[in-house]
C-alpha positions as CSV (number, residue, x, y, z in Angstrom):
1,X,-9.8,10.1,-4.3
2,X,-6.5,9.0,-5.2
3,X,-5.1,12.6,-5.2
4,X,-6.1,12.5,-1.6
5,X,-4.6,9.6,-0.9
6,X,-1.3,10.6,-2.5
7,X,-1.4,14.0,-0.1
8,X,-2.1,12.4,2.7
9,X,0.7,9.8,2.5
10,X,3.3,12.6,1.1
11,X,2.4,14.5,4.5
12,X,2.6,11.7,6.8
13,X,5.9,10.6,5.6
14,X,7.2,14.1,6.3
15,X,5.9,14.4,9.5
16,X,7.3,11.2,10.6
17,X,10.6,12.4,9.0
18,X,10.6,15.3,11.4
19,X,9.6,13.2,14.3
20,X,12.3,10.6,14.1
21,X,15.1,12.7,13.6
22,X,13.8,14.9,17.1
23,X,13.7,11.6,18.3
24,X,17.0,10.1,17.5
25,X,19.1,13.5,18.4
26,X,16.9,13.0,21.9
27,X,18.2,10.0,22.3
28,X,21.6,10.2,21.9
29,X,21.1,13.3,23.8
30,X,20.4,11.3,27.0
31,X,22.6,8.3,26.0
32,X,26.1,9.8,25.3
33,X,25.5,13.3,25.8
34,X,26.6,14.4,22.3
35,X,25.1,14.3,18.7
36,X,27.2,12.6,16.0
37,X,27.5,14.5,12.9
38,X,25.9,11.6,10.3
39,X,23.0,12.3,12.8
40,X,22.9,15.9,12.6
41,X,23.5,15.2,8.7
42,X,20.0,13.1,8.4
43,X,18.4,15.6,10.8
44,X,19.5,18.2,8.1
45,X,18.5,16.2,5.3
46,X,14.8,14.9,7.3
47,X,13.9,18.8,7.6
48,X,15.2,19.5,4.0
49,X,12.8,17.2,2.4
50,X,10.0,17.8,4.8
51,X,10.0,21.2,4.2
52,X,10.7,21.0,0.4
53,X,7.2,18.2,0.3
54,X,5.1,21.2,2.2
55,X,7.0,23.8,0.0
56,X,6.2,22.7,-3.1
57,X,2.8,21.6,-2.7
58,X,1.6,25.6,-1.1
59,X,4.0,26.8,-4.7
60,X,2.0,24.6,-6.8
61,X,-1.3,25.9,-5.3
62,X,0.0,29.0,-5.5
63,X,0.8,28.8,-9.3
64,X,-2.6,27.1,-10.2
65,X,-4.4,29.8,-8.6
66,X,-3.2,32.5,-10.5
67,X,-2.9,30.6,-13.8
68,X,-6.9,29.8,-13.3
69,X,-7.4,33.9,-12.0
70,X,-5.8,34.9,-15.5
71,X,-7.5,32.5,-17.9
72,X,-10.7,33.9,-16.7
């Protein structure tokens, strides 16, 4: 139960990473025209860990499966 709990909060805080960094750049988009670059730098940083939480967890998965296909 509290594994469960741990994925779903690890996922939800990468979604909402992606989310507000589309959401910032669209707003400054439609405010000033133009994206500032400590912007683009936590957009770049936002999909970096987002992708590294969902990375690692299929590479984990991955590595348990085989470590449980070769001990039997």
């Amino acid at each position: 139960m509290e594994n469960t709990r741990f994925k779903i909060s690890q996922y939800a805080c990468a979604v909402l990473l992606i989310v507000s960094s589309i959401a910032l750049v669209a707003y400054q988009v439609v405010e000033i025209d133009d994206v500032a670059s400590g912007l683009l730098y936590y957009v770049a940083q936002s999909f970096l860990l987002a992708g590294s939480i969902f990375g690692l967890d299929q590479y984990i998965r991955i590595i348990n499966k085989l470590y449980h296909e070769h001990k039997n």
